[in-house]
C-alpha positions in Angstrom: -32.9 48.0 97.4 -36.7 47.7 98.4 -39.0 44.8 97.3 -41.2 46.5 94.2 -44.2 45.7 93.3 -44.3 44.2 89.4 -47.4 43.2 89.0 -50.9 42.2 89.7 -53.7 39.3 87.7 -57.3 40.1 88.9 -59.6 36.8 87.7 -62.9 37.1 87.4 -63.4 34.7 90.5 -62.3 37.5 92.4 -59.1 36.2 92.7 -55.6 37.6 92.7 -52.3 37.4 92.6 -49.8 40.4 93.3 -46.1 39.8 92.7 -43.1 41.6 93.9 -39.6 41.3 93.1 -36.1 42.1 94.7 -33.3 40.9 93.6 -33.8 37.5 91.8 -36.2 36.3 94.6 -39.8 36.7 93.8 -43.0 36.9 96.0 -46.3 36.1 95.2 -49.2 37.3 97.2 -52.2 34.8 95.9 -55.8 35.7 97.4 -57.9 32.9 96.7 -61.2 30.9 97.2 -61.8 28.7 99.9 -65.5 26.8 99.8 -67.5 26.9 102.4 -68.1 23.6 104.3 -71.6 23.5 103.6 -71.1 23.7 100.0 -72.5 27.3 99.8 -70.5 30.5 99.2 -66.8 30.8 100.3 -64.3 32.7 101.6 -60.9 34.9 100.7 -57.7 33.1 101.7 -54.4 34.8 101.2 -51.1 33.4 101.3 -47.5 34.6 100.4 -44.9 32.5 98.5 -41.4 33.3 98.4 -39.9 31.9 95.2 -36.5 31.4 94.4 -34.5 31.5 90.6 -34.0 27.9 90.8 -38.5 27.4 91.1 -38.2 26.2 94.7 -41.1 28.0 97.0 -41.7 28.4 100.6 -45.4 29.5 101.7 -45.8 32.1 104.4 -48.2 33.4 106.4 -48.4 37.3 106.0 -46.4 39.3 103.5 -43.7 40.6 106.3 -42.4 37.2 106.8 -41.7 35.8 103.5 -40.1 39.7 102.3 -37.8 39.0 105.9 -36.9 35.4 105.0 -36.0 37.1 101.4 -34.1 39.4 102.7 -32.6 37.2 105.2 -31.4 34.6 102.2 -29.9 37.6 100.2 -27.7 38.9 103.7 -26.6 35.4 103.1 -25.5 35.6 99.1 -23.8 38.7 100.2 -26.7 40.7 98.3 -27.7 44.2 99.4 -31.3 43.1 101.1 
């Protein structure tokens, strides 16, 4: 079983979020805007939540990690990762 990817919102910001599934674990890759410190412009800041069926998240750092800490809590159900 491979993480798939289920979906993607595109705002009109710019943002995004892209959301993959595997299992009943859910990640959610959300791009979003960061001001700049002098109040003009921003920048693109991405970060990757692992969610679990039960709502509670954990926020990684790059899309690797949080897919290997999912896999790593399905080993541990006794789920095909």
């Amino acid at each position: 079983m491979k993480w798939e990817k289920i979906g993607t919102t595109v705002y009109a910001t710019g943002e995004r979020t892209v959301t993959y599934a595997k299992g009943d674990l859910r990640i959610e890759s959300r791009k979003h805007r960061i001001p700049h410190a002098n109040g003009e412009g921003y920048w693109m800041h991405t970060n990757y939540v692992l969610i679990w069926p039960d709502g509670y998240s954990r926020d990684f750092y790059s899309l690797r990690l949080a897919m290997t800490a999912g896999n790593e809590d399905l080993e541990k159900r006794g789920e095909e990762a």
